[in-house]
N, C-alpha and C positions, 0 to 999 in steps of 0.2 A: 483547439483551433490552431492549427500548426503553419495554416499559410492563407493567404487571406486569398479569396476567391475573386479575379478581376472577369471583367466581361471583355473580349480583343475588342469590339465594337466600339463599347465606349471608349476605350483605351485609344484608339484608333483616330475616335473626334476628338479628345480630349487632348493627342496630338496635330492634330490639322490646325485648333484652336489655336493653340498656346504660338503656332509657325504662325498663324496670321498676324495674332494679336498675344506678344510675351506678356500683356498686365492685365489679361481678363482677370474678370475676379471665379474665386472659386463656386462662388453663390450661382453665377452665369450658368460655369461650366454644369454646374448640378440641375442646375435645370435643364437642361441640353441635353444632359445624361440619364435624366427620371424620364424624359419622354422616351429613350432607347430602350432604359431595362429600368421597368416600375421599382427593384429590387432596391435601386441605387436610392430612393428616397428615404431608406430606414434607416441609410447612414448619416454622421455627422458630420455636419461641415470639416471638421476634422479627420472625421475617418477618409471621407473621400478624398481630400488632398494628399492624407497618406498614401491613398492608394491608385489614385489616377497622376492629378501634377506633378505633385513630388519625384514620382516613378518616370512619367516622361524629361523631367528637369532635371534630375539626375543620370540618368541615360545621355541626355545632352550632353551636360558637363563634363562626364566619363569622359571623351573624345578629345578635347583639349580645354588647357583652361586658359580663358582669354580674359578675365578682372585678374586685375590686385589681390594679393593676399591682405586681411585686414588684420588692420593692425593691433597689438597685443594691448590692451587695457592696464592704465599705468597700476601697480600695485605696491602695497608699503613692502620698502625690501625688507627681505629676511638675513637670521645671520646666516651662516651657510659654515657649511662643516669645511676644516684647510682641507684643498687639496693634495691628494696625494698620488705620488708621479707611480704608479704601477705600470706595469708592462701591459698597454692594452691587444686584448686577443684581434687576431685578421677579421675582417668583416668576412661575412659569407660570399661567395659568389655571387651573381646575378643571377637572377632563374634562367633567361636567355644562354648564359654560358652551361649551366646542369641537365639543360635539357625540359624544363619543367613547361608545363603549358600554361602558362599564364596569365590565358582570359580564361582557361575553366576553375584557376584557382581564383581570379578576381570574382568571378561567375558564383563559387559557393559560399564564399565571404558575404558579398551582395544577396544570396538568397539566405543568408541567416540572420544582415540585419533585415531582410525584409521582412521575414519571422517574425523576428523578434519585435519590428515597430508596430506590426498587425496586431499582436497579443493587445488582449483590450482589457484586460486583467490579470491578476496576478497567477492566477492558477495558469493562464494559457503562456505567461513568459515561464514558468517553469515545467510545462510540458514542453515547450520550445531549448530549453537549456537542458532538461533530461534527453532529450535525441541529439545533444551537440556529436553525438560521436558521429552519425551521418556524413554531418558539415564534416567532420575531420575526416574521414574515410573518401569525401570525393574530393580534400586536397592532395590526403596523399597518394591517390589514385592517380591524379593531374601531375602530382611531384614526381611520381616514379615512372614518366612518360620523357 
């Protein structure tokens, strides 16, 4: 299972929904969604957030982000290795400056974690991490644009 099969229908209300009302609960949206495509009721409360909310609330996000970044969880400090003042190397370019296209590389990123969060077992994330060369062949197709 390399990619998880969505219905645009559903996908469609499960976006209309979420623009009325951002706190439906997913339990709603699934019901909503069993009366569209009977298919959607063998999923899990889980699976279908994966695959419907998640996806349109991510999508969202993508666009700008308007919360807080949250904050880091106090943790017991560590000792830490002394620094050492090396000659750090130039950062790379900007993809905008190289030419690279940059929503079909954000695009193939986005389609392998999608992948990969779909796998619902361990055999299917490592049929997903055996075809990464895919995902790498349509960044560097994007890069060398």
């Amino acid at each position: 299972m390399a990619k998880a099969e969505t219905d645009e229908k559903v996908m469609a209300m499960v976006e209309a929904e979420l623009k009325k009302n951002p706190n439906v609960s997913v339990d709603e949206l699934k019901k909503k969604a069993t009366s569209i495509n009977r298919k959607i009721s063998s999923l899990t409360a889980r699976q279908f957030h994966a695959r419907y909310p998640l996806q349109v609330k991510r999508r969202k996000a993508s666009g700008t982000r308007t919360s807080a970044p949250a904050k880091k969880a106090a943790t017991k400090p560590t000792r830490r290795a002394p620094r050492r003042s090396a000659p750090k190397a130039a950062s790379p370019a900007p993809a905008s400056a190289v030419g690279a296209d940059r929503d079909a590389i954000r695009s193939a990123f986005l389609s392998f974690a999608t992948d990969l969060a779909a796998a619902e077992q361990r055999k299917d994330v490592v049929k997903v991490l055996a075809g990464v060369d895919k995902y790498v062949d349509q960044v560097a197709r994007a890069a060398a644009k």
